[in-house]
C-alpha positions as CSV (number, residue, x, y, z in Angstrom):
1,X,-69.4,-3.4,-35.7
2,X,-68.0,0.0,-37.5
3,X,-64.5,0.1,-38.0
4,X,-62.9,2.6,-37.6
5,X,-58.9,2.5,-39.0
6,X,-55.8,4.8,-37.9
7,X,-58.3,7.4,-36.3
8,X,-57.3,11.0,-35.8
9,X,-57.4,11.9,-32.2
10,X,-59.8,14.5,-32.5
11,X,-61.9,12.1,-33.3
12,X,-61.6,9.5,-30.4
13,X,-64.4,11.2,-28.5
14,X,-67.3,10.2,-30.6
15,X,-65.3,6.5,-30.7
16,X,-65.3,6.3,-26.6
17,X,-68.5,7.7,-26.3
18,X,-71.3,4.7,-24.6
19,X,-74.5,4.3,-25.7
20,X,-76.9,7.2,-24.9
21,X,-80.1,7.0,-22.6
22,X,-82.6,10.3,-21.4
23,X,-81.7,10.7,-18.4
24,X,-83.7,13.3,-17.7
25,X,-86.5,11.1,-18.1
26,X,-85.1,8.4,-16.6
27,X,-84.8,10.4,-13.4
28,X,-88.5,11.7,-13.6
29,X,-89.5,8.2,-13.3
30,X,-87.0,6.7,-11.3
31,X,-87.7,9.6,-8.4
32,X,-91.7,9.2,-8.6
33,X,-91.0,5.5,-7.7
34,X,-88.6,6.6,-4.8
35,X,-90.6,9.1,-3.4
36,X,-93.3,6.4,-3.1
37,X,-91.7,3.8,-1.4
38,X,-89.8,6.0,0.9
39,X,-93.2,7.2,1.8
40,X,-95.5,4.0,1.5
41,X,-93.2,1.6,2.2
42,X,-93.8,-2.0,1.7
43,X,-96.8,-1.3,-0.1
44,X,-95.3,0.3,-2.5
45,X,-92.7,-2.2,-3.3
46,X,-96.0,-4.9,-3.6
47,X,-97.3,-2.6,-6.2
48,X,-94.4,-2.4,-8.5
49,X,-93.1,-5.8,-8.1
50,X,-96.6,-6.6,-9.5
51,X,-96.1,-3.9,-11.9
52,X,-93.0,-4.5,-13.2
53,X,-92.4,-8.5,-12.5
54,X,-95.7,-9.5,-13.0
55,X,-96.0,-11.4,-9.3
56,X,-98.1,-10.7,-6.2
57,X,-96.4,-11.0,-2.6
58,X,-98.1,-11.5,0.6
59,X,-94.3,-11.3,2.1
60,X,-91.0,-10.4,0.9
61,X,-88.6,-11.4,3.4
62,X,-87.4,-15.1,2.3
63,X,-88.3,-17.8,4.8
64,X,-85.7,-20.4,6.3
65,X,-87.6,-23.1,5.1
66,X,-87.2,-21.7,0.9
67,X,-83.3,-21.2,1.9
68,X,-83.1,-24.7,2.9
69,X,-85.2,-26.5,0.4
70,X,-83.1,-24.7,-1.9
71,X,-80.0,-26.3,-1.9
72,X,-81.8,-29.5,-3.0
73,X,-82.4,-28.0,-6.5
74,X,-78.7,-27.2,-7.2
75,X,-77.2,-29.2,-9.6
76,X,-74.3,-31.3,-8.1
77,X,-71.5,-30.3,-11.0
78,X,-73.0,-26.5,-10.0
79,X,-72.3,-26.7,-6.4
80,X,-69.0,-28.0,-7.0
81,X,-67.9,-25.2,-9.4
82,X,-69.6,-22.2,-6.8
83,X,-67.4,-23.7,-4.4
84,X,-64.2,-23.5,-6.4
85,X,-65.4,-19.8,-7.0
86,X,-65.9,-19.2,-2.9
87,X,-62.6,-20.5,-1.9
88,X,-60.5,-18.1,-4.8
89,X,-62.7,-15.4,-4.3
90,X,-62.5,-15.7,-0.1
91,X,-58.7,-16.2,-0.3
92,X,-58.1,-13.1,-2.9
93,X,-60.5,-10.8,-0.6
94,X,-58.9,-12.4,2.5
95,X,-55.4,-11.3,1.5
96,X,-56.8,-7.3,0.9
97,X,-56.9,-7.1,4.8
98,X,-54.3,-4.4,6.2
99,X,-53.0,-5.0,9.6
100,X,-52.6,-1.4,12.2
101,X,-49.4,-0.4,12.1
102,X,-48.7,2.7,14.6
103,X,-46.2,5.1,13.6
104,X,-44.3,7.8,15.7
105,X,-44.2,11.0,13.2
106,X,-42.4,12.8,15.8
107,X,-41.8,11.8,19.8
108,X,-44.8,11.5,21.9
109,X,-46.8,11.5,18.5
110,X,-48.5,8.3,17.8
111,X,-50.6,7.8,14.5
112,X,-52.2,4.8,13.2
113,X,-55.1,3.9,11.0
114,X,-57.6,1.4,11.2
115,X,-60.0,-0.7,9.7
116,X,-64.0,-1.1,10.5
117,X,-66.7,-2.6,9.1
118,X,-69.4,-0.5,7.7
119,X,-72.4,-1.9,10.2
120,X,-75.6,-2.1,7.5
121,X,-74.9,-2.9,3.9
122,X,-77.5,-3.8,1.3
123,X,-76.7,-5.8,-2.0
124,X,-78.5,-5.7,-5.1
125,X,-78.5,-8.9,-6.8
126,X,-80.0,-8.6,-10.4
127,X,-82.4,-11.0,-11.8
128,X,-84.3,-10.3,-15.4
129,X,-82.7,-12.4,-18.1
130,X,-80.3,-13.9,-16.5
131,X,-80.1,-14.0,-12.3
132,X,-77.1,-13.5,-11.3
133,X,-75.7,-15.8,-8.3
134,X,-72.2,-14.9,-8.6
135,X,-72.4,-11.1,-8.1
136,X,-74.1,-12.5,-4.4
137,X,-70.9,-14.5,-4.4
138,X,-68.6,-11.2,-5.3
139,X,-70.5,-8.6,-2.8
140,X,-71.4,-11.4,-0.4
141,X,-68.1,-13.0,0.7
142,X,-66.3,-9.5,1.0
143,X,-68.8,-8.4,3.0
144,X,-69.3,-11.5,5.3
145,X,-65.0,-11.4,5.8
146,X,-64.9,-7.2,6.5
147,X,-67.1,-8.2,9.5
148,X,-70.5,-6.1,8.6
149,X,-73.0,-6.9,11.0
150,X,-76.2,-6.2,8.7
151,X,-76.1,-7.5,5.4
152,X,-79.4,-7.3,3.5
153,X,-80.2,-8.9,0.1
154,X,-82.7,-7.9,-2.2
155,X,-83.1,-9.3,-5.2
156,X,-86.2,-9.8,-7.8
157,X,-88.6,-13.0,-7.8
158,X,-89.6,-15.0,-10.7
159,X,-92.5,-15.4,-12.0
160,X,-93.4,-17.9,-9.8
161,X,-92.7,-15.3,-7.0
162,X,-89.8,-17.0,-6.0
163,X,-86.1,-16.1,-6.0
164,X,-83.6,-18.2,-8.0
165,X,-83.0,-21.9,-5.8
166,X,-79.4,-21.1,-6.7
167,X,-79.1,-17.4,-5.6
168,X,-80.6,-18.8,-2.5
169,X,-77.9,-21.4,-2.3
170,X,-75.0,-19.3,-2.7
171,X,-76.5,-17.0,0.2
172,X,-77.0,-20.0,2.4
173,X,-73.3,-21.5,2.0
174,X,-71.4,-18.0,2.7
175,X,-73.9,-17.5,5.7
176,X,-76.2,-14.7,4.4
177,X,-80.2,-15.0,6.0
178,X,-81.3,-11.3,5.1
179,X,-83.0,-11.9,1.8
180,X,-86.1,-10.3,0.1
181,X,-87.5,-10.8,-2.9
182,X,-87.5,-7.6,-4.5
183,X,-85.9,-5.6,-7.5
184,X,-85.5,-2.4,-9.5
185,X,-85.7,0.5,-8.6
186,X,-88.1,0.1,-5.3
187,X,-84.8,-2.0,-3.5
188,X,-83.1,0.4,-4.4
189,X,-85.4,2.6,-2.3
190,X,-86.3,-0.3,0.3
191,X,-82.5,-0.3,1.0
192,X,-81.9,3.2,1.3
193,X,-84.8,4.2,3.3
194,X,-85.9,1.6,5.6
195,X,-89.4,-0.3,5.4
196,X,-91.5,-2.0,7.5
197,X,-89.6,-5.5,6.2
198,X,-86.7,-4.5,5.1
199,X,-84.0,-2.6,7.0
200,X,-82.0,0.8,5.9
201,X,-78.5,0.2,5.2
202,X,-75.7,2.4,5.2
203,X,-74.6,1.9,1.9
204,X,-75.8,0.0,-1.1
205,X,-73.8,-2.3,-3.7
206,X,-74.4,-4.1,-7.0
207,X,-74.7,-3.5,-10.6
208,X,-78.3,-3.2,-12.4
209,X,-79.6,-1.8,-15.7
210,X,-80.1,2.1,-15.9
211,X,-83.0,2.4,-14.1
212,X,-81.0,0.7,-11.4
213,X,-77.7,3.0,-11.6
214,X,-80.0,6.1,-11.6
215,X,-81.7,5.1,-8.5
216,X,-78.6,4.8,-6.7
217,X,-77.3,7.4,-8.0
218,X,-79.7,9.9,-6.8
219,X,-80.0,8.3,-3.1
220,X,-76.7,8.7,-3.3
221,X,-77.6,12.5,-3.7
222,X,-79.5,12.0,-0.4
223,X,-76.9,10.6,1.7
224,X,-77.0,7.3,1.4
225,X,-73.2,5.9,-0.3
226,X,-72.9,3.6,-2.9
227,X,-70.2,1.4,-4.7
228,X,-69.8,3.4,-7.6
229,X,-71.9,4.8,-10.5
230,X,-72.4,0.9,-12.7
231,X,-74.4,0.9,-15.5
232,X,-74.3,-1.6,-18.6
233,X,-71.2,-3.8,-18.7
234,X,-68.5,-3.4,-21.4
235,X,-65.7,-4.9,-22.1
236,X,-62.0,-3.8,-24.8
237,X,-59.9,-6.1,-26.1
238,X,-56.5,-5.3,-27.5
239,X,-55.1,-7.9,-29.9
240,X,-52.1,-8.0,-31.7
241,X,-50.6,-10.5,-34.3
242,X,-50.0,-13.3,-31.8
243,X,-54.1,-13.5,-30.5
244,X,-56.0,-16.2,-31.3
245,X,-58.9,-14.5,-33.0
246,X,-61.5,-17.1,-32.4
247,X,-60.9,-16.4,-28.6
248,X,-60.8,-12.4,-29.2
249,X,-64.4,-13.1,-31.0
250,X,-65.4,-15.6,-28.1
251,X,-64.6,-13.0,-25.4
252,X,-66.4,-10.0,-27.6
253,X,-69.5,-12.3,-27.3
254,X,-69.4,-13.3,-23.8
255,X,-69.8,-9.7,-23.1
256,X,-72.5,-8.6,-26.0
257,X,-74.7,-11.7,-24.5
258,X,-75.1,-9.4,-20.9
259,X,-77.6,-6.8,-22.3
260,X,-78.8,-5.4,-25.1
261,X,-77.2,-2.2,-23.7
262,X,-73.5,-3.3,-23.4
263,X,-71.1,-2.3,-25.5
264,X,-67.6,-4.1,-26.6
265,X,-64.5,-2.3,-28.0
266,X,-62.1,-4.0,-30.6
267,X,-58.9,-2.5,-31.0
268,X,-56.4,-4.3,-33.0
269,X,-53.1,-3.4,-34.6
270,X,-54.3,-4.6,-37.9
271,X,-57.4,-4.9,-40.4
272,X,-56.5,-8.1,-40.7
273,X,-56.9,-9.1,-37.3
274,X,-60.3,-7.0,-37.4
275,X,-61.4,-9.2,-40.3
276,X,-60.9,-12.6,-38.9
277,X,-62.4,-11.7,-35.5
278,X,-65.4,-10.7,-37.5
279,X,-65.4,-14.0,-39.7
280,X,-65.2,-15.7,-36.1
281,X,-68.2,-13.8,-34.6
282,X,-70.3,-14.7,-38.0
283,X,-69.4,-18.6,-37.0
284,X,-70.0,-18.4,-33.3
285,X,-72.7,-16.0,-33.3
286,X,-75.9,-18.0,-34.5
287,X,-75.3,-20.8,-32.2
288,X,-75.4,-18.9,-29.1
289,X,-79.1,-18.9,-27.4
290,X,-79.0,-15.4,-26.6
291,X,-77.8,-14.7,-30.0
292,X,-80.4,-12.4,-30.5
293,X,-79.1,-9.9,-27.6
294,X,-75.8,-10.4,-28.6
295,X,-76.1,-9.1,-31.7
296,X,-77.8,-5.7,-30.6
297,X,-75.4,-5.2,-28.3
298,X,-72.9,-5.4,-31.4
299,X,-74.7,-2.6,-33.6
300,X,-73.4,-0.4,-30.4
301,X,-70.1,-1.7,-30.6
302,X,-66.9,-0.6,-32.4
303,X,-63.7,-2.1,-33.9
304,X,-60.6,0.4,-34.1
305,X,-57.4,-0.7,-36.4
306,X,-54.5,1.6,-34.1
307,X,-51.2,0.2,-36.2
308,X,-49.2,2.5,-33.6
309,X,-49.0,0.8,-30.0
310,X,-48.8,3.7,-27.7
311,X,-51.5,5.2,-29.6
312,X,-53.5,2.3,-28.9
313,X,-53.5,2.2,-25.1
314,X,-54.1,5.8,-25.2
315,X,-56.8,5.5,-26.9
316,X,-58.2,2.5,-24.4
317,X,-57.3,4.2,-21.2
318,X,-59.2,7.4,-23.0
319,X,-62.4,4.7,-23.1
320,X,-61.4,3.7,-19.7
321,X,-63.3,-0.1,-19.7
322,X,-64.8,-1.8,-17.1
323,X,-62.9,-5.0,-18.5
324,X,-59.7,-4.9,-20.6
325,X,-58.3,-7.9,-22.3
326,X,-54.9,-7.3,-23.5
327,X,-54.7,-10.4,-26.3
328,X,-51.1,-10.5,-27.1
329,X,-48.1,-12.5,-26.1
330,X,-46.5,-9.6,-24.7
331,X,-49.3,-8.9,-22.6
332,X,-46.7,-8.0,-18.9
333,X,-45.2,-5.7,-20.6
334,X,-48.2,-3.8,-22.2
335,X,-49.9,-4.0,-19.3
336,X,-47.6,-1.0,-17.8
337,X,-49.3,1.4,-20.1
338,X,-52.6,0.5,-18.4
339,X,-53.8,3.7,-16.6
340,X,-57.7,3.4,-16.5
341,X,-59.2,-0.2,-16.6
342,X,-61.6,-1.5,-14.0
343,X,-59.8,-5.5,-14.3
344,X,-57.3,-6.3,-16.8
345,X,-57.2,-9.6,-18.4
346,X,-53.7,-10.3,-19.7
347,X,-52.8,-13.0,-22.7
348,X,-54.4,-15.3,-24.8
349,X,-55.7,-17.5,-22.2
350,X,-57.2,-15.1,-19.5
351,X,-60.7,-14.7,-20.8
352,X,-62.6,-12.1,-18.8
353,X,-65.7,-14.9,-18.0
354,X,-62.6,-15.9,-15.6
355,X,-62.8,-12.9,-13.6
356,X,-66.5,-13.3,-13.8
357,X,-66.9,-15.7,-12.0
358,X,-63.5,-18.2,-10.7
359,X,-60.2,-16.6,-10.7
360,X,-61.0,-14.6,-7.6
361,X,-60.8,-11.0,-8.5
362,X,-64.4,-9.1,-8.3
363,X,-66.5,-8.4,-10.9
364,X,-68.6,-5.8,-9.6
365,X,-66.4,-3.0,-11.5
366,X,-66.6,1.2,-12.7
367,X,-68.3,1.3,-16.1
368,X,-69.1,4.4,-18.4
369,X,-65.6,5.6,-17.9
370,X,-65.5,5.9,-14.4
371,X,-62.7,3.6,-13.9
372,X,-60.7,6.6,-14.7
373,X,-61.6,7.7,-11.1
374,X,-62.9,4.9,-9.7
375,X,-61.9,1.4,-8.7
376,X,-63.8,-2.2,-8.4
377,X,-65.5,-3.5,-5.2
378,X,-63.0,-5.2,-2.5
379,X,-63.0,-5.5,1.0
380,X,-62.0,-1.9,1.5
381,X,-65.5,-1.2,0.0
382,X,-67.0,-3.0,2.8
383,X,-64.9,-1.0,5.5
384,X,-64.0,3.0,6.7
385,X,-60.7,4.0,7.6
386,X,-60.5,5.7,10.7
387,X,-57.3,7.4,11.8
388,X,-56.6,7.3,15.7
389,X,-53.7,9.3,17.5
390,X,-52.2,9.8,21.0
391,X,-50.4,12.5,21.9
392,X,-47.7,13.0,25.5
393,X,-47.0,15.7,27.2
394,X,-43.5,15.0,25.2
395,X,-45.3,15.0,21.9
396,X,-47.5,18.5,22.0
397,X,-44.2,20.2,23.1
398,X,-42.8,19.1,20.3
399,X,-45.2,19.4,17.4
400,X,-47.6,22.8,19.7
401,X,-45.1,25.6,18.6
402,X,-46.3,24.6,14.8
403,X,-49.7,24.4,16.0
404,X,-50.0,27.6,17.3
405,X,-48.5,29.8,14.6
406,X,-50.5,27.8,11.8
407,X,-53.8,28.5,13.4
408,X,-52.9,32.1,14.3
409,X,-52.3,32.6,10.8
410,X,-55.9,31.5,9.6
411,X,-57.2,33.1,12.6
412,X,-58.2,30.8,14.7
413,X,-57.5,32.0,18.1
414,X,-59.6,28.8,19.8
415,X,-57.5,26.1,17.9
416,X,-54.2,28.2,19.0
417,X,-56.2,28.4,23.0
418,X,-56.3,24.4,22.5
419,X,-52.5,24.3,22.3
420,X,-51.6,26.8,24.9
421,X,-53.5,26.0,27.4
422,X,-51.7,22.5,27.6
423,X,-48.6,23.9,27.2
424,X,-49.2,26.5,30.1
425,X,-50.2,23.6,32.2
426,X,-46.9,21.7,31.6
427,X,-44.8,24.5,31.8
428,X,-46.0,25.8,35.0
């Protein structure tokens, strides 16, 4: 990791920068593979999953049967600690729904907002190195409580062209049966256009390498939302003199272990602190088995020495991470200078694996910076907010004078007409 130590602000945007890809290449390919599923459908999706994952499908929905059998393969010890994770994760999401409240603006004006599931929703569920049943658990069980009526899963098979027994599991136990066994970049395109198997949704979730966030990202150009531009995962920790360093360096490495393309961010109030988080990486490091990705994630990585505090969460909510740990005793109160953070992990004892996977907050969260404008997935992502009003004969007297002159003045005699004409017909 470079360290950087006391940095002038000038030079904070080469520090916050992420790791660089061609996207303009990226985009070539990624579009060539759209364009050919959204015109060729399934049998485009064969071709690349044989491409790319190495396996040939006769059929890519999942059977009832392989949903089943699956829960039979799940260790005991496994199943118990999924279901510790569905009941906090159900109960958080469960306590984000907002009841209608109507309110009278003015009398005879009634407003109120309300709450609707989004009918079709597809979630990407990635797979490669390591396949990932709790995101299903994070989009799933938001999705399942918002009410949507359509919720498709697609997510890519082994090499034994089947999909992970415990992805399959956690699908079965929060009620999920649209599954396919598909991934990249063509679900991306199943999901957004429609196939003969698998069904066009209305919006499309989950995280994915950047192949993946490209794809949604440009059907997202074509209409079709998304949860938010996610790319590689990342994760800063601010530590002070009361961390324990050989947690700080723990928590560094549970990150650097997702991809060879994430990125952690040390900044610490002093070189000290730097240096025996670095001695603790050097112990913990070799013994991890994905040591090997771990430590390329780490070349792409940075440590910052920021002695001044404010300075410090400046800089960090100028990197805007998808996690924040804030490793300090006084984490409450330096959690008030938080502005841009995706979660926030605060003390010595809030690891962000917690909000991975247990504590009930979702982990499907804005990287690259976009949590400055951008928040995690929750059940409002799952739902639109549609306004309702009704207006008496009380109510457009009383708010149809205003009406009238506003429109007049951007010249729109047939909004003004809309207002009169009532008014003409109560006055007479």
């Amino acid at each position: 990791m470079e360290i950087f130590i006391n940095p002038e602000k000038a030079t904070w945007i080469e520090i916050v920068k992420r790791p660089v890809f061609d996207y303009r290449q990226l985009e070539t390919k990624v579009s060539s593979i759209l364009d050919d599923v959204k015109s060729n459908g399934d049998a485009a999706i064969k071709k690349y999953t044989a491409q790319f994952d190495g396996v040939v499908l006769n059929d890519l929905a999942v059977t009832e049967n392989e949903m089943a059998a699956a829960a039979l393969q799940v260790d005991e010890d496994l199943r118990v600690a999924i279901e510790v994770a569905k009941n906090n994760i159900a109960a958080f999401h469960a306590s984000q729904t907002e009841a209608v409240i109507k309110i009278e603006t003015i009398d005879g004006v009634v407003c109120w907002r309300k709450s609707v599931a989004i009918e079709k929703v597809g979630l990407y569920i990635p797979g490669g190195t390591a396949p990932l049943f709790s995101t299903l658990l994070m989009l799933g069980i938001p999705a399942v409580l918002a009410g949507c009526k359509e919720i498709v899963v697609c997510t890519p098979p082994g090499k034994n062209g089947e999909i992970n027994p415990v992805i399959l599991y956690v699908a079965h136990l929060i009620g999920i049966k649209n599954m396919y066994k598909v991934g990249g970049v063509q679900a991306i395109a199943a999901m957004a256009y429609g196939t003969n198997s698998i069904p066009k949704v209305n919006k499309i979730f989950g995280p994915g390498n950047q192949y993946v966030t490209a794809a949604k990202q440009l059907v997202n150009a074509t209409g079709v939302a998304i949860d938010m531009p996610a790319g590689p995962s990342e994760l800063a920790v601010y530590a002070d003199e009361t961390c324990n360093p050989s947690f700080v360096a723990a928590d560094l490495l549970s990150q650097a272990e997702h991809g060879a393309d994430s990125q952690v961010l040390l900044v610490a109030s002093s070189l000290s602190i730097v240096e025996m988080v670095h001695d603790e990486i050097e112990k913990q490091l070799p013994v991890l088995p994905r040591s090997a990705i771990a430590a390329q994630a780490l070349q792409n990585s940075l440590a910052v020495v920021m002695e001044n505090v404010a300075g410090a969460f400046e800089l960090l909510n100028a990197y805007a991470p998808e996690h924040l740990i804030i490793a300090s005793e006084n984490a409450e109160y330096l959690a008030e200078k938080v502005v841009n953070a995706g979660s926030v992990f605060m003390g010595n004892y809030s690891p962000e694996s917690a909000g991975d996977y247990a504590s009930g907050t979702n982990h499907t969260l804005p990287t690259n910076g976009h949590a400055k404008a951008y928040s995690g997935v929750s059940l409002d992502s799952f739902v639109k907010k549609i306004t309702f009003q009704q207006i008496n004969k009380a109510g457009i007297k009383n708010i149809g004078r205003a009406v009238q002159v506003m429109a007049a003045a951007e010249g729109l005699a047939a909004h003004k007409n809309a207002v009169s004409i009532r008014l003409n017909e109560i006055n007479k």
